[in-house]
KEKE-3310 file (N, C-alpha, C; in steps of 0.2 Angstrom, whole numbers, plus 5000, padded with zeros to 4 digits):
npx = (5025:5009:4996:4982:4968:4962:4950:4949:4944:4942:4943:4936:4944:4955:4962:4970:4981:4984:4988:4999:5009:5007:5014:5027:5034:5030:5031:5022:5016:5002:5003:5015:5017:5008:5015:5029:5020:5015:5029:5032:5022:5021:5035:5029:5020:5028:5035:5026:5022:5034:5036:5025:5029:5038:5036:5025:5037:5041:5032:5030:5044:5043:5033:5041:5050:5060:5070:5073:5087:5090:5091:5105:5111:5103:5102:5116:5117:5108:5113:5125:5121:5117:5129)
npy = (5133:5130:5120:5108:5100:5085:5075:5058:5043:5026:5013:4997:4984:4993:4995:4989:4987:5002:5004:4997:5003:5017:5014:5008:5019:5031:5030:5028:5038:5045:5058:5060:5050:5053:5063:5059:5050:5062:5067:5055:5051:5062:5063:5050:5056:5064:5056:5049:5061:5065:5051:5053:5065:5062:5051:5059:5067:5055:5052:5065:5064:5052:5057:5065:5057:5050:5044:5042:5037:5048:5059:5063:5067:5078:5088:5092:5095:5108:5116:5118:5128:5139:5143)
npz = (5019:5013:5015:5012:5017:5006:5003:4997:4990:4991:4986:4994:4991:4986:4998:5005:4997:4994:5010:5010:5001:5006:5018:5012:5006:5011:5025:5033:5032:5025:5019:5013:5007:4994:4992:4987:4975:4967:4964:4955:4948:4940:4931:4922:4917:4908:4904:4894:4887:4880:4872:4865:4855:4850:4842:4833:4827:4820:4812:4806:4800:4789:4781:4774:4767:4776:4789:4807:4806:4798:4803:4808:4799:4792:4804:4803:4790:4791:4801:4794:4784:4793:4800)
capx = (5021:5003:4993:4976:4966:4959:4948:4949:4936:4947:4937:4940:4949:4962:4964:4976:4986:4985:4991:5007:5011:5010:5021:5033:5035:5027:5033:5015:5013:5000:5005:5022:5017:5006:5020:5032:5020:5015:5034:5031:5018:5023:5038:5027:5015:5034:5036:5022:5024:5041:5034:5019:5032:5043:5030:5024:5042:5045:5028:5035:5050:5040:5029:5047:5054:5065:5070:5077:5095:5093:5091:5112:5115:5098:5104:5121:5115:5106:5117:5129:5117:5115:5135)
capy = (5130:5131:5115:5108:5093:5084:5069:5052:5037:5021:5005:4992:4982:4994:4999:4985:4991:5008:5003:4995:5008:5022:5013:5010:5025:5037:5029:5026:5045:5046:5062:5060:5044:5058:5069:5055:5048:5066:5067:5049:5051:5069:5058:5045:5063:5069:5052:5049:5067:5063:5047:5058:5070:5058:5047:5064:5067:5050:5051:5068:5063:5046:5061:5068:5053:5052:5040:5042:5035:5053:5064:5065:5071:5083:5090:5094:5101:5112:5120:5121:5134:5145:5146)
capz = (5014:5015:5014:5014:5017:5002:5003:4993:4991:4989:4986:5000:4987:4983:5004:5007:4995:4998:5016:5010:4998:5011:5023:5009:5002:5013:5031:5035:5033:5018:5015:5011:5002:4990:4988:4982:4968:4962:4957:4951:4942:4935:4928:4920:4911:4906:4898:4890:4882:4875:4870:4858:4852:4845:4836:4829:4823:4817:4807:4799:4794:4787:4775:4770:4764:4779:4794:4813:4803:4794:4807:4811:4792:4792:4808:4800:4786:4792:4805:4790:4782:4798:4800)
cpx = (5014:5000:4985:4974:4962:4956:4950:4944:4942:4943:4942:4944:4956:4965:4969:4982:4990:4990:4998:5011:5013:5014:5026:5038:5034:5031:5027:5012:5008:5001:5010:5021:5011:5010:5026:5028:5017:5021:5035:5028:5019:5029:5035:5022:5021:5034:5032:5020:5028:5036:5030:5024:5035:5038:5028:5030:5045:5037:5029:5041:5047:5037:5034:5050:5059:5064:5075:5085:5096:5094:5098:5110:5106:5100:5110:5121:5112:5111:5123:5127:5118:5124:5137)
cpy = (5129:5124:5114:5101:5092:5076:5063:5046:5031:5014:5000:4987:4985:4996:4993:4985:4998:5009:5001:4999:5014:5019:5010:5014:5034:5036:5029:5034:5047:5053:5063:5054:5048:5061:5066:5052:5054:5067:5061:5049:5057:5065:5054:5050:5062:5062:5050:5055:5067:5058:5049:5062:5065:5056:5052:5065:5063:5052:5059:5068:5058:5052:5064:5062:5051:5048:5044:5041:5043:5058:5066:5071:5077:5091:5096:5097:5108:5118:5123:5126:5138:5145:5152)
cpz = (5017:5014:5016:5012:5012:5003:4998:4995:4988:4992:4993:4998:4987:4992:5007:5004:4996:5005:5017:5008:5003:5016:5017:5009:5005:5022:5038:5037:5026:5014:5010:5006:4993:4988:4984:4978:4967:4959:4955:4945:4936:4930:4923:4914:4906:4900:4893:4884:4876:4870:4860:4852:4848:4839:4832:4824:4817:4810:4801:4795:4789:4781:4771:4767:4768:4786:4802:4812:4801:4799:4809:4803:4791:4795:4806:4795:4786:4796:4799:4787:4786:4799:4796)
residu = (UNK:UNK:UNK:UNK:UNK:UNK:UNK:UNK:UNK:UNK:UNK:UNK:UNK:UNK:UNK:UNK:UNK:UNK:UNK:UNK:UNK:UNK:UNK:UNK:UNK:UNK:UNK:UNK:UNK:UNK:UNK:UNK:UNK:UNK:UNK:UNK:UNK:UNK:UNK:UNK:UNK:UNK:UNK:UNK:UNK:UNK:UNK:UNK:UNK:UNK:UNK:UNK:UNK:UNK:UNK:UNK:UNK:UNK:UNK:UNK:UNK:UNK:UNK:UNK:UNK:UNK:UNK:UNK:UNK:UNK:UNK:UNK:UNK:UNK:UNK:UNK:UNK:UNK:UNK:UNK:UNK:UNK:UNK)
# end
């Protein structure tokens, strides 16, 4: 695996936090404490995705006349068509 060094500026506030975090989570290894919250935070994108997509759906069904309750028998209807 190829890597490379990336700076950061981290206010002298937030560096005593910083300092607990990577030895939590990282074992006082900052890298390793970067590479557990990138797939933290990828989790946290993932959800906040989902989260949009849904609202989106919920606010379509709402312009059809149609609620999250309808969505089993919608589902079912439709599948019965394509059989």
């Amino acid at each position: 695996m190829s890597t490379q060094t990336i700076g950061f500026a981290v206010s002298d506030a937030d560096r005593a936090d910083l300092d607990e975090l990577v030895e939590y989570f990282g074992g006082g290894n900052r890298s390793a404490y970067l590479r557990a919250t990138i797939k933290i935070m990828k989790s946290v994108k993932l959800a906040e995705e989902l989260r949009e997509v849904q609202a989106y759906g919920e606010q379509k069904l709402a312009e059809q006349g149609a609620s999250l309750a309808d969505v089993t028998a919608i589902t079912r209807r439709v599948l019965k068509g394509r059989e």
